[in-house]
C-alpha positions as CSV (number, residue, x, y, z in Angstrom):
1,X,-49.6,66.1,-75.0
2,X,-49.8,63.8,-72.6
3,X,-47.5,63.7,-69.4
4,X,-46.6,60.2,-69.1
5,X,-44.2,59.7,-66.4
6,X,-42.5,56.3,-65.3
7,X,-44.5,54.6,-62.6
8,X,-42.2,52.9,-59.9
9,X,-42.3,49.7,-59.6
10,X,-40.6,49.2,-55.8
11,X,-42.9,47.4,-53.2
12,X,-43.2,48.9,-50.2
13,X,-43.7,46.7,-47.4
14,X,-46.1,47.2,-44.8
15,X,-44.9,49.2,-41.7
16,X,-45.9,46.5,-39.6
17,X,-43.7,44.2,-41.2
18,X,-40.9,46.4,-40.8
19,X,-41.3,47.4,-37.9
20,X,-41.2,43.1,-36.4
21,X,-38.1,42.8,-38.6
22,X,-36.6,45.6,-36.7
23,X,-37.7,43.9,-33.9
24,X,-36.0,40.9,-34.6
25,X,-33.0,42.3,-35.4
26,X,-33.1,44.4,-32.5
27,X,-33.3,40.9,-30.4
28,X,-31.0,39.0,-32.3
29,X,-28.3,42.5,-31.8
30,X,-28.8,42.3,-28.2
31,X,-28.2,38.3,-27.8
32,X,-25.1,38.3,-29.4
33,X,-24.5,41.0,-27.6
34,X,-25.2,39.6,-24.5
35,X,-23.6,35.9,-25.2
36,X,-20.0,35.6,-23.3
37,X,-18.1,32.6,-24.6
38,X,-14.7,32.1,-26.9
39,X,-16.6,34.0,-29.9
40,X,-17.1,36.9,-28.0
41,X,-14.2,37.3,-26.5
42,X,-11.9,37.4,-29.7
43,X,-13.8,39.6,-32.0
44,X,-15.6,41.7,-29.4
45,X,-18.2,43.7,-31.6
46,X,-16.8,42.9,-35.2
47,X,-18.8,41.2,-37.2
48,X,-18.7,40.2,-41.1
49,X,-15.9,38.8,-42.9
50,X,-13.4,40.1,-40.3
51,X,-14.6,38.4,-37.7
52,X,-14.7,35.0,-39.5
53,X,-11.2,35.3,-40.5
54,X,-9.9,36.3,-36.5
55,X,-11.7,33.6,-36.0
56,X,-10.2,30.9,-38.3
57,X,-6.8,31.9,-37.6
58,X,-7.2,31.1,-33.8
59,X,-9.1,27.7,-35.0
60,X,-6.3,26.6,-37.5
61,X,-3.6,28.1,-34.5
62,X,-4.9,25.7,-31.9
63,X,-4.9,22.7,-34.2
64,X,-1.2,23.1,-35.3
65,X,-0.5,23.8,-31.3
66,X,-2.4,21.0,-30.6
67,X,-0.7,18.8,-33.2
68,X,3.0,20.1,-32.3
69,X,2.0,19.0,-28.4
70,X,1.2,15.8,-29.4
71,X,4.1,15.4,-31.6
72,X,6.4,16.5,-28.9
73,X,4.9,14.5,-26.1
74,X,5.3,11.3,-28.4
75,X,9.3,12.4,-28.9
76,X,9.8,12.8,-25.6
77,X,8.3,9.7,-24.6
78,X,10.8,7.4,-26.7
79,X,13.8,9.9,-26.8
80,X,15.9,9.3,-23.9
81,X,18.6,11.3,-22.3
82,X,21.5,10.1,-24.2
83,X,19.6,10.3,-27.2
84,X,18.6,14.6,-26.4
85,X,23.1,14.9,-26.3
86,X,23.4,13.6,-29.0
87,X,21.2,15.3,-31.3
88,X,22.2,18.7,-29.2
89,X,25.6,17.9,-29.8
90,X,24.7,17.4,-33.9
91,X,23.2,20.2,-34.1
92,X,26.2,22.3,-32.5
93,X,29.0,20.7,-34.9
94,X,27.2,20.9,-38.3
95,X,26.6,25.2,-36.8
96,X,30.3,25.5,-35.7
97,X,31.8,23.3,-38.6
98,X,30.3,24.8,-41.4
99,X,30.2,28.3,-39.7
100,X,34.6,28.2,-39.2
101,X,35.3,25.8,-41.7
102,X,36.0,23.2,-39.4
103,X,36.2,19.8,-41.4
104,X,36.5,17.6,-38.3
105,X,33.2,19.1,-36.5
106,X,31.1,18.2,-40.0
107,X,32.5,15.0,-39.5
108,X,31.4,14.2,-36.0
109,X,27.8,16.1,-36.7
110,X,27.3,13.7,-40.2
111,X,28.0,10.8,-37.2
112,X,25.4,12.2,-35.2
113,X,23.1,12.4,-38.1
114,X,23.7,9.0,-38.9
115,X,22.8,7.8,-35.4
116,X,19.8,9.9,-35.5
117,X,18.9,8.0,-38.2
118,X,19.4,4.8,-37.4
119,X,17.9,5.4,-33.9
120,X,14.6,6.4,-36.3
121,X,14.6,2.9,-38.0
122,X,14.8,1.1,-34.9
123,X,11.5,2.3,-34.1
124,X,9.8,1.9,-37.2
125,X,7.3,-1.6,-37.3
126,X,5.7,-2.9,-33.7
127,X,5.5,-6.4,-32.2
128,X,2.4,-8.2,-32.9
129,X,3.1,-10.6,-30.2
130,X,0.6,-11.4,-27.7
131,X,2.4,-11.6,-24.4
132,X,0.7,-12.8,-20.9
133,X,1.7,-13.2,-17.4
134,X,0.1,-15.8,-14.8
135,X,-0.9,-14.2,-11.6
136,X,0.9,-15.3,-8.8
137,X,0.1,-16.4,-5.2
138,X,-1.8,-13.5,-3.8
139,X,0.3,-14.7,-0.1
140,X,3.0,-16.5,0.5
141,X,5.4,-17.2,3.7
142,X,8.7,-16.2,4.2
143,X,10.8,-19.1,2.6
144,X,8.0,-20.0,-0.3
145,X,8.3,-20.7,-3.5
146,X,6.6,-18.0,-5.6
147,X,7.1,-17.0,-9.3
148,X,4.9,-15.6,-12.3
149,X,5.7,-17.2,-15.9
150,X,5.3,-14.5,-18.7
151,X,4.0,-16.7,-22.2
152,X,4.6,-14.8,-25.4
153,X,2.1,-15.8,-28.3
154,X,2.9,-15.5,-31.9
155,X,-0.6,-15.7,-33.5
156,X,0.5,-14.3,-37.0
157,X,1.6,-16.7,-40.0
158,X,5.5,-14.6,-40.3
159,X,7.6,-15.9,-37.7
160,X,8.2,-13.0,-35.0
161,X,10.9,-10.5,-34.0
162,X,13.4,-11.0,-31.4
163,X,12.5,-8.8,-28.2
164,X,12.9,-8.2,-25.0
165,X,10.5,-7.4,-22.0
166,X,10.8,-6.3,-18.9
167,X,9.5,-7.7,-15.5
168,X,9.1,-5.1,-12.6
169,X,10.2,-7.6,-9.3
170,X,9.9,-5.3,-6.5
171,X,12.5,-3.3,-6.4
172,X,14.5,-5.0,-9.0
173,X,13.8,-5.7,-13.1
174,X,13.9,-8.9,-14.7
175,X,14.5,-8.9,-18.4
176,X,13.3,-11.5,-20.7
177,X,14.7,-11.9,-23.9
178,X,11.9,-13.6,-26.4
179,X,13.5,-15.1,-29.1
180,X,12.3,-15.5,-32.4
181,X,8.9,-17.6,-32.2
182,X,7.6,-20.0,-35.0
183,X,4.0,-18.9,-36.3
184,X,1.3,-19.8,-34.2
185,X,3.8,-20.9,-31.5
186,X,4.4,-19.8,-27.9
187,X,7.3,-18.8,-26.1
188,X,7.3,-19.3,-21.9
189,X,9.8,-18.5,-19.1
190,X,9.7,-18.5,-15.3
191,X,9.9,-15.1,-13.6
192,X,10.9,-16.3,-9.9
193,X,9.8,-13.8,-7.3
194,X,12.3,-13.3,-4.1
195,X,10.3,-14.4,-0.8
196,X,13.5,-14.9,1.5
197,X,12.0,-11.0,3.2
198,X,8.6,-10.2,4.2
199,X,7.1,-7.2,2.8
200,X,4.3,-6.1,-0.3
201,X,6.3,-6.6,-3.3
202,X,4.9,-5.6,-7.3
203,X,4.9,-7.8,-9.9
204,X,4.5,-6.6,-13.1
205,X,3.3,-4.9,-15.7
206,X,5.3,-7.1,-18.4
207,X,6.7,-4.0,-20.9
208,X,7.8,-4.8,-24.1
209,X,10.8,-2.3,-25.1
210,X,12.0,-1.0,-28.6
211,X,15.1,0.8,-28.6
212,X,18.1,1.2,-30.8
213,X,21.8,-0.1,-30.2
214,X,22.9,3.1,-28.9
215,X,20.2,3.8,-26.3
216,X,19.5,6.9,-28.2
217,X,15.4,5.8,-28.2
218,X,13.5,3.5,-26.4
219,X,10.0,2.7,-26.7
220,X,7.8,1.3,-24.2
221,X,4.5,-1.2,-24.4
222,X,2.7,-2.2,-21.4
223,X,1.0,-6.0,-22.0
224,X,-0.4,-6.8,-19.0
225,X,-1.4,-5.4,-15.3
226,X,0.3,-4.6,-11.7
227,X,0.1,-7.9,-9.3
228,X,0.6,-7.4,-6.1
229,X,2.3,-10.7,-3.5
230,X,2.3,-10.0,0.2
231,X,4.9,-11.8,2.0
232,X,4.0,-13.0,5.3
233,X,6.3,-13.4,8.1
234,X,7.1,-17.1,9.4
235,X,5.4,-18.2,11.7
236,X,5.0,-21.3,14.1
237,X,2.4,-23.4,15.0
238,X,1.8,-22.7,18.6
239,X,-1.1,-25.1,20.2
240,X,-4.0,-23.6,22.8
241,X,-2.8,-25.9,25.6
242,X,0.9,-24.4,25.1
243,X,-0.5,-21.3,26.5
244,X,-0.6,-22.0,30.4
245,X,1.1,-18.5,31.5
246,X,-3.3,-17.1,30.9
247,X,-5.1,-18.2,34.0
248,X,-8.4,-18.4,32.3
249,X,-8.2,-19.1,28.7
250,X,-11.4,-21.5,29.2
251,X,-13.2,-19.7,31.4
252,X,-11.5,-21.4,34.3
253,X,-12.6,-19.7,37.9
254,X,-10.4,-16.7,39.2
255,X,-9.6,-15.9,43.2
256,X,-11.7,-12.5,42.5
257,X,-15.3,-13.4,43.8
258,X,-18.6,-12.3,41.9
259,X,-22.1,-11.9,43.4
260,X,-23.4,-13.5,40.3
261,X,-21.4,-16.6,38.2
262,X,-21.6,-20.0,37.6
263,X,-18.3,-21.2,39.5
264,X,-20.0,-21.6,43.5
265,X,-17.3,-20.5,46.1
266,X,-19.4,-20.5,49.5
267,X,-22.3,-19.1,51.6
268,X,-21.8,-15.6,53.7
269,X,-24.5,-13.5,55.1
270,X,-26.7,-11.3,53.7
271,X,-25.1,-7.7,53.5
272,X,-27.0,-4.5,52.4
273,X,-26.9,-4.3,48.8
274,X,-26.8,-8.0,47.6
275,X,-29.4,-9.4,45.3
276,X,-32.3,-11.1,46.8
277,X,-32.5,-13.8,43.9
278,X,-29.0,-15.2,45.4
279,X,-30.6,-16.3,48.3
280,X,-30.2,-19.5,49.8
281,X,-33.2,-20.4,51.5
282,X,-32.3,-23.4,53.1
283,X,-29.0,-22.6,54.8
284,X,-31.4,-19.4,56.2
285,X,-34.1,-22.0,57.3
286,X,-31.5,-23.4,59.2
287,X,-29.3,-20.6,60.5
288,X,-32.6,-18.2,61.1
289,X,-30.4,-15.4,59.4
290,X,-30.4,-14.1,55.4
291,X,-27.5,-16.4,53.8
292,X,-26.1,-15.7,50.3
293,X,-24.4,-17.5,47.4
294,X,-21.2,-16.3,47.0
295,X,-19.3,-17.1,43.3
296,X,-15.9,-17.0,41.9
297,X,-15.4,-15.0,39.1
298,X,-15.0,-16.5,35.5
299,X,-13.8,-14.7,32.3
300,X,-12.4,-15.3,28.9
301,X,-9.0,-14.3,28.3
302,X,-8.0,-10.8,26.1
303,X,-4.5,-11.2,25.1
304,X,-2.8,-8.2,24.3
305,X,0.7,-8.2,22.3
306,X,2.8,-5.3,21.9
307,X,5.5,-5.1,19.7
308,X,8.1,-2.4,19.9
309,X,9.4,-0.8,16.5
310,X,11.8,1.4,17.8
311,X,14.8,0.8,16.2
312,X,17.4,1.3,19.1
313,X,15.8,-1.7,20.9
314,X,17.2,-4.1,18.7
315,X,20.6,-4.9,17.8
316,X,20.0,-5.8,13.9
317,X,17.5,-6.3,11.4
318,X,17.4,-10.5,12.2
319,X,16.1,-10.0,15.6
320,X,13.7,-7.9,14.2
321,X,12.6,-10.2,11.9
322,X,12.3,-12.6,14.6
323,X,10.6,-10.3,17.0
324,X,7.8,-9.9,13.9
325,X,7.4,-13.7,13.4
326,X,7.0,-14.2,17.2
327,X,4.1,-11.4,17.9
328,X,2.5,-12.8,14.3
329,X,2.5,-16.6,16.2
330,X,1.3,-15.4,18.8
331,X,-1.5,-13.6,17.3
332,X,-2.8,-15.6,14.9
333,X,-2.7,-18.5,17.7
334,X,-5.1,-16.8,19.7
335,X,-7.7,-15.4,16.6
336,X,-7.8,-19.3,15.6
337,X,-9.0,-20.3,19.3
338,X,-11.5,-17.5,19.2
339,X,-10.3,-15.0,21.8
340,X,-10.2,-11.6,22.0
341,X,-6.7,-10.5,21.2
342,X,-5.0,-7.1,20.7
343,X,-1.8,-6.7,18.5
344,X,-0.5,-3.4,18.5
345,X,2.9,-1.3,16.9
346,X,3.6,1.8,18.1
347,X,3.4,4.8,15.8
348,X,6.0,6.4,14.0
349,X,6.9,9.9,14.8
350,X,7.5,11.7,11.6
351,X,10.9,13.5,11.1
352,X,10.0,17.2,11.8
353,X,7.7,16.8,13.9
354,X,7.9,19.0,17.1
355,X,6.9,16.7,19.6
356,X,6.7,12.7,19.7
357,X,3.2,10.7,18.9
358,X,2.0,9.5,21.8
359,X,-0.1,6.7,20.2
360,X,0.0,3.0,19.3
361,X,-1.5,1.4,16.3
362,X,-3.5,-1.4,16.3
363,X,-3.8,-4.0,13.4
364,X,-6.7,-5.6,12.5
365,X,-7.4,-8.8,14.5
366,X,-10.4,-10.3,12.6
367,X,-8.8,-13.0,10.9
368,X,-5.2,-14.6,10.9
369,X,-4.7,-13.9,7.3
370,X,-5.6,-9.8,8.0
371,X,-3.3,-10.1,10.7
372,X,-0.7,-11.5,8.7
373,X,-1.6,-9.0,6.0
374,X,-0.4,-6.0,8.2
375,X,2.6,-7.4,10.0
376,X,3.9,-7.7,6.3
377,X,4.7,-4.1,6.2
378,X,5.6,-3.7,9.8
379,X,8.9,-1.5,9.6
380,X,11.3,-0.7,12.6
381,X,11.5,3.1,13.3
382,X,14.2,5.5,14.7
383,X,11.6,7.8,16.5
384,X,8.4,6.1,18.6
385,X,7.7,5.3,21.5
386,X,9.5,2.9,23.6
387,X,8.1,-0.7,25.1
388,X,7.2,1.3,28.5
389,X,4.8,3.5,27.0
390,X,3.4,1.4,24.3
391,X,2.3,-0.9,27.8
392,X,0.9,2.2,29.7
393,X,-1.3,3.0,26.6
394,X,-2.6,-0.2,25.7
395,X,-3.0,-0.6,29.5
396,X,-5.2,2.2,29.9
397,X,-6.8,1.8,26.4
398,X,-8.2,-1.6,27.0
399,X,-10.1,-3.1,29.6
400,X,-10.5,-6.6,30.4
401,X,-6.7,-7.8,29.9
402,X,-5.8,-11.2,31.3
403,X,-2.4,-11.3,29.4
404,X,0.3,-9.3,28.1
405,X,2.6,-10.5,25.9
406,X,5.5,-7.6,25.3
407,X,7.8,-8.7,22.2
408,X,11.2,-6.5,22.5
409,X,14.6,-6.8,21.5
410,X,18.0,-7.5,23.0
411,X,18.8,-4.4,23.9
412,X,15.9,-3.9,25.9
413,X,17.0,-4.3,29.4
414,X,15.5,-6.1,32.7
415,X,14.9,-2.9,34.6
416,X,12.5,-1.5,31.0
417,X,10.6,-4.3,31.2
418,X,9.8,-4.1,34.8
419,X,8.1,-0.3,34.4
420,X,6.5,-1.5,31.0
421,X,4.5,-4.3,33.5
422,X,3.9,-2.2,35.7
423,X,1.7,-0.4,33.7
424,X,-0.8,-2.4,32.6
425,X,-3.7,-3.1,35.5
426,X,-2.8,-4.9,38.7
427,X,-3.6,-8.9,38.0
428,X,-2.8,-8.8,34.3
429,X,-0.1,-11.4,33.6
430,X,2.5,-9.6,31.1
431,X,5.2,-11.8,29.6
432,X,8.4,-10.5,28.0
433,X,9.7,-12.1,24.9
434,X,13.1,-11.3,24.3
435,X,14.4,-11.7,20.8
436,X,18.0,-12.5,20.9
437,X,18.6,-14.1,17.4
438,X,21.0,-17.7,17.5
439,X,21.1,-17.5,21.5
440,X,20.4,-20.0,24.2
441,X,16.6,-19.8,25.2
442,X,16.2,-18.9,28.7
443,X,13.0,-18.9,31.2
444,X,13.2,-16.1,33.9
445,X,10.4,-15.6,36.4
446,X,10.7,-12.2,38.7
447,X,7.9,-10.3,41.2
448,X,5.0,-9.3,38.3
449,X,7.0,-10.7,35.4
450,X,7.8,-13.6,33.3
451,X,10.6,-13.0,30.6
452,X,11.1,-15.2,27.8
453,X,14.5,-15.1,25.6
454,X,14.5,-17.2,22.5
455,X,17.2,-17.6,19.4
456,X,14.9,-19.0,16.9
457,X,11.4,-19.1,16.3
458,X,10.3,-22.9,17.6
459,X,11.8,-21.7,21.1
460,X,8.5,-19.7,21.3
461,X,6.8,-23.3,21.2
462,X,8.9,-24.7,23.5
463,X,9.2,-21.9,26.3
464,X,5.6,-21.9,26.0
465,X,5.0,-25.5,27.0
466,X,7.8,-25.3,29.7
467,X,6.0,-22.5,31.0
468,X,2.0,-24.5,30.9
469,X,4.5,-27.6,32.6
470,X,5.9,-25.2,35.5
């Protein structure tokens, strides 16, 4: 008999090949292994089925945490603090009422429930208005005219909704009400802005609001952007030839001589140390000694004014106002004639500080609108520095001064003013100006000092010419 025996039919794979699918196993094992990222860190060293479903439960988790956030975010945003009682409060009678039998407590949660809802309709729909606001003035003066006008479109063919916006005004909020616009028509209405104080005010954004008639919810849409309007502080026109009190605004000669100018003052001798191309030959040809030129010095003026912020040097808030317009005048005056000026504040101390700033700030002089600009937001302060000590720094700080002009308040007294002029550099000519608002202008002249008291504005102008007369 023959021995037949089934033959096997199995491949065997070469050990070669085995061996490089180990291998690659062995690599892919030791990548994962190695990778450190959200994966990883949930399932560790699972793998299979197990770790697919650890990891779709934290997938489908995030999305439904994701999509409650959201949700509650967009609640919050339109429920408003009335409207968060009331549904508290609903939820506490319907619990108590039903819980003890109380028939009165249903009643008053059903009420909240129907306020709820009808709080819920209100917000259902949205405007498909197109609402617009004109810029305004970028700067105005004190006193100006100034508004926005917000222009509501209707571009569908229904006629629209009756709603209301709100304007932001500075600190006050200007509601529109937009009544109920034909199709393809256009609603407008004047938004004045308040320019009777200096200061940065914002205009804007136009919001459109949604709420119910409670005030349960209330539902906000920005149309357009932020404005900005800078209010600048009055000001006078004060002419160059007003300001006689500088000595050489035009490069007119001083009594301080110069070895080298162009105003000619006499001839001396020759003395160590002079420069030989000054020389004048022919008064030494004559004399048989070395004869100089001597010169008068000439300069252009640097104006410095120096307003004081302190709030104990003025009595109220209308000489301050004045006290701004006057240093702004004066300023702006002397960028336009193309001198070097110097307006400075002093700086604030903050309120727990240790010691007091010792430091003035100065505002940008490059233009009269910059100028302008800053003295805006110029604010009186209950702890600086006083006039006397704003003068010794801007004194020591800058060279060259001709004049000083030191705007103060009322309360500021003769004696203060001397000691703030004596601290500016001997030959500097410092004038007070005294803001007294609604009094009679006077002109004082004392050793080192002229002081200057004015009750409105155009007595700047005038003491200024009385003084270029004197």
């Amino acid at each position: 008999m023959t021995d037949r025996r089934p033959v096997s039919t199995r491949s065997r794979r070469p050990s070669s090949t085995r061996s490089r699918r180990a291998g690659t196993a062995h690599e892919r094992t030791s990548t994962v292994a190695g990778l450190t990222n959200v994966r990883t860190r949930i399932v560790g060293d699972r793998d299979g089925v197990a770790a697919d479903a650890v990891v779709g439960v934290v997938r489908l988790w995030r999305t439904v945490w994701r999509t409650a956030s959201r949700a509650r975010d967009e609640v919050s945003s339109v429920v408003t603090g009335l409207g968060w009682t009331v549904a508290a409060l609903t939820v506490v009678a319907l619990v108590v009422g039903y819980r003890f039998g109380l028939r009165e407590v249903v009643v008053v949660g059903f009420a909240g429930v129907l306020l709820v809802v009808v709080a819920a309709v209100a917000l259902i729909g949205h405007s498909r208005l197109v609402i617009r606001m004109s810029p305004p003035a970028k700067r105005v003066a004190v006193g100006d005219e100034a508004g926005v006008t917000v222009t509501a479109e209707n571009p569908t063919r229904l006629p629209s909704v009756p709603v209301t916006v709100e304007v932001p005004v500075g600190a006050g909020l200007v509601d529109v009400a937009v009544p109920t616009i034909a199709p393809r028509g256009t609603f407008e209405r004047a938004v004045p802005v308040p320019t009777s104080r200096r200061g940065v005010l914002d205009v804007g954004p136009v919001t459109g609001v949604r709420a119910d008639p409670v005030g349960l919810v209330r539902r906000e849409l920005v149309w357009t952007a932020r404005e900005q309007v800078i209010v600048h502080p009055r000001t006078v026109a004060i002419p160059s030839t007003s300001t006689g009190l500088v000595r050489d605004l035009e490069g007119q000669a001083t009594t301080d001589l110069s070895p080298a100018d162009i105003s000619f003052h006499a001839i001396r001798e020759y003395m160590p140390g002079d420069d030989p191309r000054t020389v004048h030959w022919k008064s030494t040809a004559k004399t048989g000694a070395l004869m100089v030129r001597q010169f008068e010095d000439t300069r252009r003026s640097h104006l410095v004014v120096a307003l004081g912020v302190a709030r104990s040097e003025f009595a109220d808030d209308d000489e301050f106002e004045l006290a701004v317009s006057a240093a702004a005048s004066l300023g702006s005056r002397a960028i336009r004639d193309g001198r070097e000026v110097t307006v400075v504040v002093s700086e604030r101390t903050p309120e727990f500080a240790k010691r007091a700033v010792y430091a003035v700030h100065r505002l940008p002089t490059v233009t009269p609108t910059r100028l302008l600009d800053e003295f805006a937001s110029v604010a009186m302060a209950d702890a600086c520095l006083p006039v006397a000590e704003v003068a010794r720094i801007v004194g020591n700080d800058t060279a060259g001064i001709s004049v000083a002009f030191l705007v103060v308040g009322s309360t500021v007294g003769l004696p203060a003013l001397r000691l703030a002029a004596t601290r500016f550099p001997i030959g500097v000519e410092v004038v007070a100006v005294i803001c007294e608002a609604e009094s009679v202008p006077r002109f004082v002249r004392v050793p080192g000092l002229t002081v200057m008291t004015i009750g409105y504005l155009d007595d700047l102008r005038l003491a200024l010419h009385r003084s270029a007369a004197a």
